[in-house]
NUKEFI-961452 format. One record per residue (C-alpha): residue in one letter; x, y, z. Coordinates in steps of 0.1 Angstrom, whole numbers, padded with zeros to 4 digits, always signed. Layout:
# residues N
aXYZ/...
# end
This chain:
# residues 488
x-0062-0578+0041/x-0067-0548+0019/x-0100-0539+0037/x-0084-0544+0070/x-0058-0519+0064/x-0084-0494+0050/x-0109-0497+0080/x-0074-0495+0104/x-0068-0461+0084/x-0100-0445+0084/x-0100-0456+0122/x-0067-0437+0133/x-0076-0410+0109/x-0109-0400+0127/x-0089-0401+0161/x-0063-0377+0149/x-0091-0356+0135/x-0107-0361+0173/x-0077-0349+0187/x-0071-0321+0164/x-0101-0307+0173/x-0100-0306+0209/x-0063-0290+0207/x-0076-0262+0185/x-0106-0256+0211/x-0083-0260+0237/x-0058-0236+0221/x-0085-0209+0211/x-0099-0212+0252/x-0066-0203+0259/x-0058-0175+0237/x-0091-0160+0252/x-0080-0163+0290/x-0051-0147+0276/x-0064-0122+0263/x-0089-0116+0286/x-0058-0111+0313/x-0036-0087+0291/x-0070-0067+0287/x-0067-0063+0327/x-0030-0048+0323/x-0035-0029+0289/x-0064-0012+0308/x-0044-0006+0343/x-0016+0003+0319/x-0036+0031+0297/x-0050+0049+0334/x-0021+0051+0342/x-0008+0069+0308/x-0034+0094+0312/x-0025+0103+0342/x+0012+0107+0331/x+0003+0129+0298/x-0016+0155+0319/x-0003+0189+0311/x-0003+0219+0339/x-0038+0221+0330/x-0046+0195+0343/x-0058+0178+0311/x-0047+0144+0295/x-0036+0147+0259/x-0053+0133+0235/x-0026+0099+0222/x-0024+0090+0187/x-0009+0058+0174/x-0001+0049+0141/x+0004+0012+0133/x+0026+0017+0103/x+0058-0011+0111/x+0076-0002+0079/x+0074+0037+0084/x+0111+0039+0068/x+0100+0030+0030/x+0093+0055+0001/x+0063+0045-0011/x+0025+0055-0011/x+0014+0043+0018/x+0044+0061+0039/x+0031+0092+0024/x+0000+0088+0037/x+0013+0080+0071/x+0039+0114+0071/x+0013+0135+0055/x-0012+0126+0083/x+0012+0132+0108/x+0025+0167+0096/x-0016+0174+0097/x-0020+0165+0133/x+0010+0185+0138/x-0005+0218+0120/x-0037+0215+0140/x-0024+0202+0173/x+0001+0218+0200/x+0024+0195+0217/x-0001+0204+0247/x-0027+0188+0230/x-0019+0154+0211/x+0011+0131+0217/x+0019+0112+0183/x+0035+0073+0179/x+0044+0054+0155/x+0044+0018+0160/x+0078+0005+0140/x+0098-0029+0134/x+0122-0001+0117/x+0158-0010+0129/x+0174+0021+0117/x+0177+0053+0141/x+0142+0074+0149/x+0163+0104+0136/x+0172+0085+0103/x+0139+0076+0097/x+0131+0110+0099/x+0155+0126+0080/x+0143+0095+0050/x+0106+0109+0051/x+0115+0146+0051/x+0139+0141+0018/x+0113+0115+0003/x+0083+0138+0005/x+0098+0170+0014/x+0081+0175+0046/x+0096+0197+0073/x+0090+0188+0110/x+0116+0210+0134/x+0118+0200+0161/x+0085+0183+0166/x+0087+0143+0161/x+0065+0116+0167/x+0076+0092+0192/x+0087+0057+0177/x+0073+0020+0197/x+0093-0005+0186/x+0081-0039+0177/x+0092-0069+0172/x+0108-0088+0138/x+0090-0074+0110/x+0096-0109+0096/x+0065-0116+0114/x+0042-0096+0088/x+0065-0106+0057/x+0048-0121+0031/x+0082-0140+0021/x+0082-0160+0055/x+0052-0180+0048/x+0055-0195+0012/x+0025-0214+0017/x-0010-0201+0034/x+0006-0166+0031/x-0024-0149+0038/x-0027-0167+0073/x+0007-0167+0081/x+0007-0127+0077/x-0026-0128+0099/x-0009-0144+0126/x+0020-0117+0121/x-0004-0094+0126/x-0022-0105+0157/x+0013-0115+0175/x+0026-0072+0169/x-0008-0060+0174/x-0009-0078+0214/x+0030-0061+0214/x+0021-0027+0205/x-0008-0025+0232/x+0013-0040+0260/x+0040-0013+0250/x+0019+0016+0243/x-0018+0022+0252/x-0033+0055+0229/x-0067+0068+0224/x-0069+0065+0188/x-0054+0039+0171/x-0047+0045+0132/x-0041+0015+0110/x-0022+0033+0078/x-0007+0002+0063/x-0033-0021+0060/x-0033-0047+0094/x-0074-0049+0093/x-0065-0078+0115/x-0054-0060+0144/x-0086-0042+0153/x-0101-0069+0170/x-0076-0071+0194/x-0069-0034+0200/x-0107-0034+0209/x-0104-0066+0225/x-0079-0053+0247/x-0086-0015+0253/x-0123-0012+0243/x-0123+0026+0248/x-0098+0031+0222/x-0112+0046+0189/x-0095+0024+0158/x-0092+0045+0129/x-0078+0028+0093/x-0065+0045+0056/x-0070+0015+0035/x-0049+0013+0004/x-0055-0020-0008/x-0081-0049+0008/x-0061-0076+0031/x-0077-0098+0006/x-0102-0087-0023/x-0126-0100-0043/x-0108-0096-0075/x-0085-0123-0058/x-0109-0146-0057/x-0121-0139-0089/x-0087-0149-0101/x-0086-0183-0085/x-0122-0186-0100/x-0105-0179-0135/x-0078-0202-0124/x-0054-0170-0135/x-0016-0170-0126/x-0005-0141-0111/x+0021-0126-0085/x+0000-0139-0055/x-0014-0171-0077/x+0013-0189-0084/x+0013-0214-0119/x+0016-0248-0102/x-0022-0240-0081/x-0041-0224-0117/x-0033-0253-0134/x-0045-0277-0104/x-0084-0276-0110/x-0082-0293-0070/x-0053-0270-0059/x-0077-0240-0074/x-0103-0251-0055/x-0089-0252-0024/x-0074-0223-0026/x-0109-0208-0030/x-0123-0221+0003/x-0093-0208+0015/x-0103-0171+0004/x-0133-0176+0014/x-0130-0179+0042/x-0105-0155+0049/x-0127-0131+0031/x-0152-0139+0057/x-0130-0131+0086/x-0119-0106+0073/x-0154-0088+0069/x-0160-0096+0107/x-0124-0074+0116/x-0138-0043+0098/x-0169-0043+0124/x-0141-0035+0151/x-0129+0001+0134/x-0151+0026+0138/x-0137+0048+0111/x-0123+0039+0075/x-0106+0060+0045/x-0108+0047+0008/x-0081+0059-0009/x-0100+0055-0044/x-0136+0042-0060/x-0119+0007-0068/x-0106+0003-0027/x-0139+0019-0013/x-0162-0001-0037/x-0139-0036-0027/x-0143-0026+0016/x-0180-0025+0007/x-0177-0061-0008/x-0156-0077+0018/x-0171-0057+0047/x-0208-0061+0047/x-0224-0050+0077/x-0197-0025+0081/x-0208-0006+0115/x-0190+0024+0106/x-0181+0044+0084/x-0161+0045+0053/x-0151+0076+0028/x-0130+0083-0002/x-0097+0099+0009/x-0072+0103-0022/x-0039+0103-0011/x-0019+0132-0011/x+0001+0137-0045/x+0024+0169-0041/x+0009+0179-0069/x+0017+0217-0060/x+0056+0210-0062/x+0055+0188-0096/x+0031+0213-0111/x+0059+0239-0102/x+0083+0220-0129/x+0094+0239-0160/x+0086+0222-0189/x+0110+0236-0215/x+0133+0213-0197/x+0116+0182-0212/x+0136+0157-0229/x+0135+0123-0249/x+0128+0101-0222/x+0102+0081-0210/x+0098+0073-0172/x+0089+0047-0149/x+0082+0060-0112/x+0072+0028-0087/x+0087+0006-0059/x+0108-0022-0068/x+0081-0049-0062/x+0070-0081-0088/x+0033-0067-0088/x+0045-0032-0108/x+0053-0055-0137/x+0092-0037-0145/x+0096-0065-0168/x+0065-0053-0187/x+0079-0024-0191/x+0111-0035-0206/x+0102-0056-0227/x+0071-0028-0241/x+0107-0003-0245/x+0128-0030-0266/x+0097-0032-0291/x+0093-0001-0293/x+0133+0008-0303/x+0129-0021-0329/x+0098-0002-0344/x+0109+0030-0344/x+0150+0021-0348/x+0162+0057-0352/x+0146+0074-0322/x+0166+0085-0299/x+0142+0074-0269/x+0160+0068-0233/x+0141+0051-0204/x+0148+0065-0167/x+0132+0035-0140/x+0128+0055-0107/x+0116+0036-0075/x+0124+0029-0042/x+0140-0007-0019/x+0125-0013+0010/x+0148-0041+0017/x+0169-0071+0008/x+0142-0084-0015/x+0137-0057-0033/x+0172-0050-0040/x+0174-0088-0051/x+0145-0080-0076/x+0160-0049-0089/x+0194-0068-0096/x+0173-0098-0114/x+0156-0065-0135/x+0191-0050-0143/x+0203-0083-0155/x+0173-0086-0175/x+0178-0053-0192/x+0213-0061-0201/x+0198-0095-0219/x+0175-0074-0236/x+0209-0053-0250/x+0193-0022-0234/x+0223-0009-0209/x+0228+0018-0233/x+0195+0032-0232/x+0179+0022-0196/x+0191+0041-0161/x+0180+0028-0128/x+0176+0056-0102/x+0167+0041-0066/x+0160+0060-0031/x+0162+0092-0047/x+0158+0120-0027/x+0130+0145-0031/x+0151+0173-0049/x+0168+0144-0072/x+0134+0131-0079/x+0121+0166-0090/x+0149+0167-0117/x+0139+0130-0128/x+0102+0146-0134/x+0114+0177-0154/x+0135+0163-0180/x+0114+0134-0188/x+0090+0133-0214/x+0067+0105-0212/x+0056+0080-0178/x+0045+0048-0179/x+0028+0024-0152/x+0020-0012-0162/x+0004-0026-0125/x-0027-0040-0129/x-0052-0032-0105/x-0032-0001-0089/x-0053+0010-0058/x-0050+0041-0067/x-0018+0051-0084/x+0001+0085-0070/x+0032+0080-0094/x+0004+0084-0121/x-0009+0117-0105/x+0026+0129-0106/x+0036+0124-0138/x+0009+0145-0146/x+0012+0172-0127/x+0047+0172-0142/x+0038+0176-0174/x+0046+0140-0182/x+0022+0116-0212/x+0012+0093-0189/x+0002+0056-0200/x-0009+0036-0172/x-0031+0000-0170/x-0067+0005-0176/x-0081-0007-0146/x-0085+0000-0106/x-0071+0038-0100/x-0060+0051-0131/x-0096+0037-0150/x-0122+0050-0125/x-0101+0078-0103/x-0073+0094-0124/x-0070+0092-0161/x-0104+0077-0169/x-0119+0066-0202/x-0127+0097-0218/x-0142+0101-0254/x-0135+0135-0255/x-0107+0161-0240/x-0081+0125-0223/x-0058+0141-0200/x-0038+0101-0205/x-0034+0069-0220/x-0050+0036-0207/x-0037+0006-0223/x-0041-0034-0210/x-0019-0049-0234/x+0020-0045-0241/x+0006-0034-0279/x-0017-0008-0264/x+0015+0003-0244/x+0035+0007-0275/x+0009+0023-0299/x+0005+0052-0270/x+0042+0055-0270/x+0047+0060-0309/x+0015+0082-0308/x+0038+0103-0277/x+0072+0106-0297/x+0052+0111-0332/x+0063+0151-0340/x+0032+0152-0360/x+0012+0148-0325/x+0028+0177-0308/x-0006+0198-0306/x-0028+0172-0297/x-0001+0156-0270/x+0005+0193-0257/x-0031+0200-0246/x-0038+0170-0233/x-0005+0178-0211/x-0024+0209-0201/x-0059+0197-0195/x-0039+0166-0171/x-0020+0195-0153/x-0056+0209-0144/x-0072+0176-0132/x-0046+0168-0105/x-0053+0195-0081/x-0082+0175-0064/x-0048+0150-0055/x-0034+0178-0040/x-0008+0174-0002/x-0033+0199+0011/x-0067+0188+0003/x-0056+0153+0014/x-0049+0175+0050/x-0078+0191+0046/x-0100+0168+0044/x-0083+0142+0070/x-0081+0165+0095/x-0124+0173+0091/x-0130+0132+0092/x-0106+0129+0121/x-0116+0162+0144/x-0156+0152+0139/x-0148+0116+0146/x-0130+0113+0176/
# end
């Protein structure tokens, strides 16, 4: 009976694998037809664009589009995108260049706007870029798919990318927020379109899968799959695949920033047989405002400058503070945490952090300062004394390039950014701190508020303020704008 049961199983099992199959061949023949139709309209679409962007000169300008869908945050990657943008603008007349921003930003154009000039303090007059809107950005969420992430932020992708070329049809498409999926079909569908990308972090990255390897939990490995030697192992095929796809989207840009040696030295991992070209791009810093800062105005403080997400490890930090009040009980240290909410999610993270502060008994002496604007964040910078960053494996790390050019001990993880770009490992003349563990954190902080340090602390403040000028706004314009102009 029990065998009959078994071969009846395995029987229907191979017929709904059968089945499965044929409905995902079926499905892929018909994404293709699809595709290959909407490549008839996207094309029809775009002549006709050209011909309504011709100027009294009787020349087409020259259409930019940035895929960037949440434009409205304050964080790294937004700089990028408005620093880029205020480049083009320098450079090119409206005559020349018409600039987009594809956007599932609900909020109006002008607001967004009026965000980016406080946040970064850029000026744009009366010249804007024009704003495509897409779709939910629940679609590219990572929240929405709590399993298979990854892939469910793929298809996200895919499913804005087809919106944003049946909307809007440029010449150069910029990816400046990390949608490496989405190149495939912009060629797919509009071949002639260059596709440009400033990568900030890999989609997915060999460290990842290093982590699964080490069956590590992290943000984006939860507990329940490291401690499943099966679930682990899945999970690897999983990446590996991914990883593998993902190498054959890069071979659809033609053009790709780095925006450290960590990032540019991950893309050469993960995109083998990469048919264009990749550079190191640092992202701009407005290190010429911060280095403005006077520092008599420095205080007792210490300073934490990043977006409200898990990965920046804001309970580290909390929990590094509290140890170091109960070792050093008579200083009169305070701890400012500056950062920005892009949404609902992040606000619910920054309420868990408050209530975790307030278990810690540290109301008193911790300050949350969020969506600051740019003249608010300036007077964060001058009055505090010291900066700490605790993400591990920060890209790059622009709050850390800040801090310094504000005159600010910096501490940050040693790895990624701050390790090979920023602070470095340096015998001799250390312009910061790199720590790994919560007791390296706190031995760099007594060694900041120790009086007897006050020489050795004040030129390494100097020799920081040097190093940042290669992070500067401008020579991230600079150098943009010589990449861009010789490859396009």
């Amino acid at each position: 009976m029990l065998g009959e049961l078994l071969s009846w199983f395995c029987h229907w099992i191979k017929i709904l694998s059968i089945i499965s199959i044929i409905i995902a061949i079926l499905a892929y023949a018909i994404f293709q037809i699809y595709l290959a139709v909407l490549r008839i309209k996207v094309e029809k679409a775009y002549r006709y664009s050209c011909n309504t962007r011709r100027t009294e000169n009787g020349k087409s300008k020259k259409s930019i589009a940035f895929y960037h869908p949440f434009c409205n945050a304050s964080g790294g990657g937004e700089k990028v995108l408005w620093c880029m943008i205020d480049a083009l603008f320098s450079k090119y007349s409206s005559e020349e260049v018409e600039v987009v921003i594809y956007s599932t930003e609900t909020v109006a154009d002008i607001d967004i706007i009026k965000r980016a000039e406080d946040r970064f303090n850029i000026k744009f007059g009366n010249r804007i870029p024009r704003f495509i809107q897409l779709s939910s950005a629940k679609l590219i969420k990572p929240e929405s798919y709590p399993y298979f992430t990854i892939l469910g932020q793929i298809y996200g992708t895919v499913r804005l990318a087809i919106q944003a070329m049946k909307q809007y049809q440029p010449d150069v498409f910029i990816d400046s927020m990390g949608a490496a999926f989405s190149y495939s079909i912009v060629k797919r569908l509009l071949p002639s379109c260059k596709v440009f990308a400033y990568v900030h972090y890999p989609f997915i990255s060999m460290d990842m899968l290093d982590a699964v390897l080490r069956r590590g939990s992290n943000f984006n490995n939860s507990t329940r799959v490291a401690d499943s030697r099966v679930l682990s192992y899945v999970k690897y095929i999983y990446y590996k695949l991914l990883i593998h796809y993902y190498g054959k989207m890069g071979r659809s840009c033609d053009y790709a920033w780095a925006n450290s040696t960590w990032t540019f030295d991950q893309m050469e991992r993960v995109w083998p047989g990469f048919i264009g070209k990749i550079n190191k791009l640092y992202p701009p810093c407005s290190a010429t405002n911060f280095l403005k800062l006077n520092l008599e105005k420095k205080e007792n403080i210490m300073m934490s400058f990043a977006q409200f997400r898990p990965e920046k490890n804001h309970r580290m930090q909390l929990d590094i503070f509290s140890k170091v009040l109960k070792k050093h009980p008579t200083t009169d240290l305070k701890f400012y945490i500056v950062g920005s909410c892009r949404g609902s999610e992040d606000e619910v993270f920054l309420a868990d952090l408050k209530k975790y502060a307030n278990r810690l008994k540290l109301q008193d002496k911790v300050t949350f300062w969020v969506n600051l604007p740019f003249n608010e964040l300036m007077q964060k910078f001058e009055v505090c004394r010291i900066g700490i960053h605790t993400m591990k494996a920060e890209h790059f790390g622009i709050a850390i390039v800040e801090m310094m050019a504000s005159g600010l001990l910096t501490i940050a993880h040693n790895s990624a950014g701050p390790k090979y770009d920023i602070i470095k490992a340096r015998e001799s003349d250390p312009v910061g701190f790199l720590a790994e563990t919560a007791n390296d954190y706190i031995d760099a902080i007594s060694l900041c508020i120790d009086k007897d340090n006050e020489d050795f602390v004040g030129e390494m403040v100097k020799r920081a303020r040097k190093e940042v000028g290669k992070f500067s706004d401008e020579v991230f314009k600079e150098k943009f704008l010589d990449d861009f102009t010789k490859n396009t």
